[in-house]
DOKE-64240 format. One record per residue (C-alpha): residue number from 1; y negated, z, x. Coordinates in Angstrom, 3 decimals. Layout:
<NUM,<Y,Z,X>>
...
//
This chain:
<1,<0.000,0.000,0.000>>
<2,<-3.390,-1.007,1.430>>
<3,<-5.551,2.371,2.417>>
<4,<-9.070,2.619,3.709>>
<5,<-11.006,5.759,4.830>>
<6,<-14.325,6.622,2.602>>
<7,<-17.117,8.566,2.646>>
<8,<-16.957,11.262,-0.002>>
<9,<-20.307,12.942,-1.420>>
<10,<-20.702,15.317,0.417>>
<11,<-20.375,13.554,3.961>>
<12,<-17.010,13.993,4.765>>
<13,<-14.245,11.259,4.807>>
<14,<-11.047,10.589,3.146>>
<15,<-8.459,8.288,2.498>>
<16,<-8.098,6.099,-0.375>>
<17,<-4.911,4.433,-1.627>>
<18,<-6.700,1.468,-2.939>>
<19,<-3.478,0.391,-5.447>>
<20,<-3.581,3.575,-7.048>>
<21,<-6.902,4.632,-6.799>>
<22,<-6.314,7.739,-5.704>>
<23,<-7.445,9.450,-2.650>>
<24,<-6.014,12.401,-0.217>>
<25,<-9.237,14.477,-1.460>>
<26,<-12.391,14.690,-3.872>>
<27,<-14.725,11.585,-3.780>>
<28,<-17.139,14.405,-4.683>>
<29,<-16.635,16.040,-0.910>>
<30,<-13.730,16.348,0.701>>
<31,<-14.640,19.564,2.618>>
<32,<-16.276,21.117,-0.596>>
<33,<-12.980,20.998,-2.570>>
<34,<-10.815,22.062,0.251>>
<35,<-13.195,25.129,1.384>>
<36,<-13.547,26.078,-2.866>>
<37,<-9.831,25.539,-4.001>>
<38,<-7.604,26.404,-0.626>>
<39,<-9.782,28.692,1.396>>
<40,<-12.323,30.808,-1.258>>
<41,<-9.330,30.918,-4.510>>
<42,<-6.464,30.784,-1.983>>
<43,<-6.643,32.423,1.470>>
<44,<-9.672,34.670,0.746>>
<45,<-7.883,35.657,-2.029>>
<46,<-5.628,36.587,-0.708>>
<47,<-6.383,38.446,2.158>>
<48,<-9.424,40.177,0.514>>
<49,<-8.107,40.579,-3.367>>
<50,<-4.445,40.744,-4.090>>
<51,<-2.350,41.724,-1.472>>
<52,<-4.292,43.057,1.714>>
<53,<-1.016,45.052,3.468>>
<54,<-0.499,40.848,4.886>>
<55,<-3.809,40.398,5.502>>
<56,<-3.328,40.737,9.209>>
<57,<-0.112,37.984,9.153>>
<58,<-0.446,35.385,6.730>>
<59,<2.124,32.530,6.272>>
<60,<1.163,28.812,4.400>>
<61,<2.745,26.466,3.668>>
<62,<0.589,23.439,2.698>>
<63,<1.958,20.928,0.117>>
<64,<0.384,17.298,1.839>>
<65,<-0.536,18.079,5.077>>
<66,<-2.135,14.147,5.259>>
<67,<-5.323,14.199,6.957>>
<68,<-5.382,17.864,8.509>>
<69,<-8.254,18.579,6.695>>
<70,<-6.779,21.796,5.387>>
<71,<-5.383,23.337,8.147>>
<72,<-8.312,23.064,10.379>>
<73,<-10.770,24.637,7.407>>
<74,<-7.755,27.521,7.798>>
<75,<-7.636,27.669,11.370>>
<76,<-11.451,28.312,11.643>>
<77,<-10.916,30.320,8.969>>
<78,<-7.778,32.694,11.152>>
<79,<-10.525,33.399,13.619>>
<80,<-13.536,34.598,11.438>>
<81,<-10.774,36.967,9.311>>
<82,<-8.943,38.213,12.592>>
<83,<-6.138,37.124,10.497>>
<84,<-2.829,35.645,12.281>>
<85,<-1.602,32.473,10.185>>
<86,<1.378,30.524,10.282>>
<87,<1.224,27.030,8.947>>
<88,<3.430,25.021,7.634>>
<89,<2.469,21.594,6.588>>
<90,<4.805,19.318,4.992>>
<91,<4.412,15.611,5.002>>
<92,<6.614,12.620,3.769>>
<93,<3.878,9.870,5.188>>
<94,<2.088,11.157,8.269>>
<95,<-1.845,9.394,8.507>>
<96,<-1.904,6.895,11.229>>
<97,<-4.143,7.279,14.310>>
<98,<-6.337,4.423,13.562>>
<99,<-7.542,6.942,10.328>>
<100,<-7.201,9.600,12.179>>
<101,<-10.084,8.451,14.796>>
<102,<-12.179,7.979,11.548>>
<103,<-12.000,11.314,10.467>>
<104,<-15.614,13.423,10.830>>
<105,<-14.445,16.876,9.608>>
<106,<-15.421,18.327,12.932>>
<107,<-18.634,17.427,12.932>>
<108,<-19.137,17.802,8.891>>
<109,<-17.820,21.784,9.626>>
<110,<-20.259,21.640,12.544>>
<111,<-17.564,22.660,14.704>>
<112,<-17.584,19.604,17.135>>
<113,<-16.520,22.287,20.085>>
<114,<-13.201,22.487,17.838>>
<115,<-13.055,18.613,17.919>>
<116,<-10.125,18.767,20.343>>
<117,<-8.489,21.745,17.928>>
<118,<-8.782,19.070,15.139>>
<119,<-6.877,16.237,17.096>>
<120,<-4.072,18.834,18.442>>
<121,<-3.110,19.928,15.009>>
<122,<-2.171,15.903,14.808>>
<123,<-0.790,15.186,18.531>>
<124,<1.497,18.413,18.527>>
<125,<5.321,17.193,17.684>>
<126,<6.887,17.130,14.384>>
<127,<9.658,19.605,13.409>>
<128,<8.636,22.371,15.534>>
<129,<6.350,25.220,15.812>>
<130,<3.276,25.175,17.981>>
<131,<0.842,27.646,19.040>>
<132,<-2.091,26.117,18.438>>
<133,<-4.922,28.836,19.374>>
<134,<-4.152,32.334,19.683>>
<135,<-4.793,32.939,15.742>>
<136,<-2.968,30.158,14.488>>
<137,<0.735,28.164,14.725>>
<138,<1.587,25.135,12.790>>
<139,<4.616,23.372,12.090>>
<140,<4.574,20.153,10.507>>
<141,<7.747,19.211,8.525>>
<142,<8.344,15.221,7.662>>
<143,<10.229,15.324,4.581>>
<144,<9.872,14.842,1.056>>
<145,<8.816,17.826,-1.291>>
<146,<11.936,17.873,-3.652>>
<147,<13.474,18.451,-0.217>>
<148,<12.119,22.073,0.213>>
<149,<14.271,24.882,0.294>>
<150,<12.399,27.656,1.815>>
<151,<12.923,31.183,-0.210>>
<152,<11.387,34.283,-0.050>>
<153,<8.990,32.684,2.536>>
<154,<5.392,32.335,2.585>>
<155,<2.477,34.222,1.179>>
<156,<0.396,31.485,-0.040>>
<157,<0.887,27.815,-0.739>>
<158,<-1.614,24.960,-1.177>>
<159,<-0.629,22.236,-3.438>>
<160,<-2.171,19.388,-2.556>>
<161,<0.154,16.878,-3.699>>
<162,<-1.377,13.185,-5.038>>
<163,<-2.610,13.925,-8.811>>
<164,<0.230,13.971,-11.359>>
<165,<-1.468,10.550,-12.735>>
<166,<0.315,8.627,-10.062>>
<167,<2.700,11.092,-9.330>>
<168,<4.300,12.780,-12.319>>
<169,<7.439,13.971,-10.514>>
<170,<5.476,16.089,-7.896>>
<171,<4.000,18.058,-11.207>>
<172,<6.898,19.279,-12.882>>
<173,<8.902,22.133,-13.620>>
<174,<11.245,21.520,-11.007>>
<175,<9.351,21.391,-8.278>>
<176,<7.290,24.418,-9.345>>
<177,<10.283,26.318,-9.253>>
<178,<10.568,25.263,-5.462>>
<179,<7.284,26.435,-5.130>>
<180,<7.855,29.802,-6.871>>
<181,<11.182,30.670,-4.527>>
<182,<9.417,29.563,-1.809>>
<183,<6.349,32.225,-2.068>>
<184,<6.882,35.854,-1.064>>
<185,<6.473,38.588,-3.678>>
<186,<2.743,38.485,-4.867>>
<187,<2.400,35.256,-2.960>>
<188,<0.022,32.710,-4.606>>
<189,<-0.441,28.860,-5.567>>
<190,<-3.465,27.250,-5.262>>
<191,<-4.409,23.508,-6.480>>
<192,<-7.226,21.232,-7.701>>
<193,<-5.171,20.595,-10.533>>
<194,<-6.371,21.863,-14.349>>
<195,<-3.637,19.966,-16.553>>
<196,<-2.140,21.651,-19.577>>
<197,<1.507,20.010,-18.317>>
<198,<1.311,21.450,-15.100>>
<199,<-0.029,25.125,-16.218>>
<200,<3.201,25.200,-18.595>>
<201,<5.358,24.357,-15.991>>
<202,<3.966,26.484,-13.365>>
<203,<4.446,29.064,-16.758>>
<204,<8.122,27.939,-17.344>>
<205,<9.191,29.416,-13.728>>
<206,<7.847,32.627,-13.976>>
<207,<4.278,32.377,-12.486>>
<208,<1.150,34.195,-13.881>>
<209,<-1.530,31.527,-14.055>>
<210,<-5.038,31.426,-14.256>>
<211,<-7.926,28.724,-14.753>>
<212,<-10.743,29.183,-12.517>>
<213,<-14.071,27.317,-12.095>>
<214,<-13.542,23.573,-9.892>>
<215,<-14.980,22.841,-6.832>>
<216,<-17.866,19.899,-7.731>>
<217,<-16.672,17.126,-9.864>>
<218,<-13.802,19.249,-11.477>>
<219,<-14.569,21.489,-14.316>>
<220,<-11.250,23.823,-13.894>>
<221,<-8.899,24.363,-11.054>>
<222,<-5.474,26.901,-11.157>>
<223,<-4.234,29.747,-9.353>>
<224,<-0.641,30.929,-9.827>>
<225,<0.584,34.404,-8.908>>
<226,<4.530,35.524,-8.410>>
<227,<4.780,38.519,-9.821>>
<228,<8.054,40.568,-9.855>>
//
């Protein structure tokens, strides 16, 4: 499928799928959806809110690890916290390096003297752990989602996944219950995603779920809790 990088509204690029219209993260600013849904309703959240006896070790797992974006907003994130984080960013179709190079989330964060941060997280190999800085590891998994099998794992997950317009199957009750064994007691779910469907499925596997406010360009966005 033909893909170009664009500029999103707030200055930051992305990718776009151009045959399904559909891009890796808000045309209305990538960096101002990632920093609103992942980092303020998912990892400050956490550590702050609901569970702060982890606040010190945090595990992720990130569902579309794609461009990076994520992971570097979290990495930055590890240091201002004094929080350890593991990451764990699963991706069936790694970006290229000729998107890559176009990338300007460095420089959007105005963190160029983490440029070289940025293009480790997407050098390091595949399949294993590395320790990226002395706050933060990642390990980036090539495989498909319906292929996860991790239990009792992590304490928060981002679900980033392509929008359940083009991809139904990555919405559904199925998968959620992946999702749900996969998190740690009081672990959370975090995604741009507001849909009735996927609230009753996250609702069908035993998560608590709640609409929040959307980062610009999105009226709602949902949080899901494990409770046991």
């Amino acid at each position: 499928m033909k893909r170009k990088v664009i500029t999103t509204q707030d200055g930051s690029k992305t990718i776009q799928i151009e045959d399904w219209n559909e891009q890796y993260h808000s045309i209305h600013g990538a960096i101002q959806e990632a920093q609103h849904v992942f980092i303020k309703h998912g990892l400050h959240y956490f550590n702050t809110i609901l569970d702060s006896k982890f606040k010190n070790h945090i595990s992720i797992l990130e569902i579309g690890f794609g461009t990076g974006l994520n992971a570097f907003i979290s990495l930055l994130e590890a240091e201002k916290l004094s929080t350890d984080i593991d990451y764990v960013g699963v991706e069936a179709y790694p970006v290229c390096e000729e998107e890559l190079t176009q990338l300007n989330y460095s420089e959007r964060l105005d963190a160029n003297n983490e440029s070289k941060t940025f293009e480790k997280l997407h050098a390091v190999t595949w399949e294993k752990k590395h320790q990226i800085n002395s706050n933060f590891s990642l390990c980036k998994k090539e495989l498909f989602f319906s292929e996860i099998t991790d239990l009792n794992t992590y304490n928060i997950i981002y679900f980033d996944a392509f929008g359940a317009r083009v991809q139904p199957e990555l919405w559904s009750e199925s998968m959620f219950e992946r999702m749900y064994n996969a998190l740690k007691d009081n672990g959370v779910l975090v995604t741009y995603s507001a849909k009735g469907s996927v609230r009753r499925a996250m609702q069908s596997v035993g998560f608590i779920v709640e609409r929040l406010p959307g980062p610009p360009g999105k009226r709602e966005m949902l949080r899901a809790i494990k409770r046991v």
